[in-house]
N, C-alpha and C positions, 0 to 999 in steps of 0.2 A: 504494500500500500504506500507506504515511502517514500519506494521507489518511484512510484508510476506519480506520486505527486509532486516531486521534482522534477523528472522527465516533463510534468503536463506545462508545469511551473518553466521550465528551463526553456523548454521547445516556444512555447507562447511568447516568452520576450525576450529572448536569445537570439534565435532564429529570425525576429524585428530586428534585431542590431540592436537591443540595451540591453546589454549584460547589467546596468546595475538601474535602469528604468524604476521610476519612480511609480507605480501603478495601484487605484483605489483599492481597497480590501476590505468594502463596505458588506459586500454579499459573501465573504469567506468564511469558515468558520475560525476561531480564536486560533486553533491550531497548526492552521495549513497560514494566517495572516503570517502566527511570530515564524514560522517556517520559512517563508518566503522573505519577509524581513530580513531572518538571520541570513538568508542568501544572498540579499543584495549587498549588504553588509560584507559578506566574505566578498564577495565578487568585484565589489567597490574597490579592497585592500588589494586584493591581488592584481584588478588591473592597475594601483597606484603601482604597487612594488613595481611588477612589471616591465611597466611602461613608463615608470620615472616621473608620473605627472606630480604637479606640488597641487598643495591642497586647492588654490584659486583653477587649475586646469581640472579637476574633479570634480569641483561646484561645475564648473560649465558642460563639463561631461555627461553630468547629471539630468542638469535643465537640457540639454540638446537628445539626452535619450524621452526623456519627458516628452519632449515637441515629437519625436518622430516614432519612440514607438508604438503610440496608438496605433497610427495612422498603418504602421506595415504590418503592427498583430489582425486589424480589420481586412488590409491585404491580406495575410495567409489564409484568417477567415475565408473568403472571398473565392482564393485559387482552392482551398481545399473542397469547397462546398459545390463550386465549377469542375473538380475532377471527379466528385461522388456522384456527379448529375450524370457524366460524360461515361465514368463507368457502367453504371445503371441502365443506359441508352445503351451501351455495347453489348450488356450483356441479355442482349432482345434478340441480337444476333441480324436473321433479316428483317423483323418487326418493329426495327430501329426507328426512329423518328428523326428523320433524315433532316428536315428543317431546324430541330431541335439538335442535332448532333455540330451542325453549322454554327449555330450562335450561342452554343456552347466551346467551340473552337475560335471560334471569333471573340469571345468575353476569354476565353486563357490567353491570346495573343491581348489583347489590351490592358488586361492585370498583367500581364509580365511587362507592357508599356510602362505603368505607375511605379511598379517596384525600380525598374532603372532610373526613373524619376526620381522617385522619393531619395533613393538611394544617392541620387547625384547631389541634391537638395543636401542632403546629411551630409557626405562629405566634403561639400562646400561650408557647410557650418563647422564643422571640426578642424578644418585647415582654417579658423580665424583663431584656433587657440591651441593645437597640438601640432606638435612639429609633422612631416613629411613621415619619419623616421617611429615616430608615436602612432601617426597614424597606419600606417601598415604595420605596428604591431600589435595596435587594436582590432583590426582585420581581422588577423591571425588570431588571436583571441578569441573572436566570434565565433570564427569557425573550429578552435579547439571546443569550446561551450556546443556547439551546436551538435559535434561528433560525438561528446559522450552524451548530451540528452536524449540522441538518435538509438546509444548503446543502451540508456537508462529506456527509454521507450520500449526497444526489443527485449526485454527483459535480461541483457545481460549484468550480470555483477560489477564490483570492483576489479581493475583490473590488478592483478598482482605489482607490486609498489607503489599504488598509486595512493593518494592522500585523501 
């Protein structure tokens, strides 16, 4: 259970691009909020360590994950719920709804338009306060974050030394 609510946790605004996103926890329960808390928490230190930021490039990191990851968790919302459609029509086989399989291909090409957007939008805002060198290793980061909540999702474990 844990697992799959860090995985759900991790994937949700990870996978947005805020590792340490600031997100309400009005409708959560007390235990899955201090859960998520303690995460961003850890997530925040480690991309400070990391990535060398001082505390004024953290605050901004913050407010800039703030501003943009609603907007890409409502994208992945979006591509995910456009692929469950797209499968579902497939798997009708020839009683597909051919009209509907179109503008379901048409809405995954336009969401993948917005995320290159958003995504350029965001790293325009982070190059006014982290170096070149920060930023790509904030990148990297993401995409470390995004591979093991993809592990934590398929139900794999810790990996052996891992922390």
């Amino acid at each position: 259970m844990m697992r799959r609510l860090l995985a759900a946790f991790v994937l949700s605004g990870l996978v947005a691009g805020s590792a340490i996103a600031q997100r309400p926890t009005a409708a959560r329960s007390p235990d899955r909020a201090a859960l998520e808390q303690q995460f961003r928490e850890r997530a925040a230190k480690l991309a400070q360590k990391k990535l060398g930021l001082t505390d004024a490039q953290l605050a901004q990191l913050e407010q800039s994950n703030a501003r943009f990851g609603p907007q890409l968790n409502q994208l992945i919302q979006q591509e995910r719920e456009t692929r469950r459609q797209l499968r579902q029509e497939m798997s009708s086989g020839d009683k597909a709804n051919q009209q509907h399989v179109s503008e379901l291909l048409d809405a995954s090409i336009n969401l993948q338009k917005q995320r290159i957007s958003i995504v350029e939008a965001e790293q325009k805002d982070l190059a006014r306060f982290l170096t070149p060198t920060q930023r790509a290793g904030y990148i990297a980061l993401q995409a470390q974050f995004r591979r093991r909540a993809q592990e934590l999702a398929r139900g794999k474990g810790p990996r052996p030394g891992a922390r």
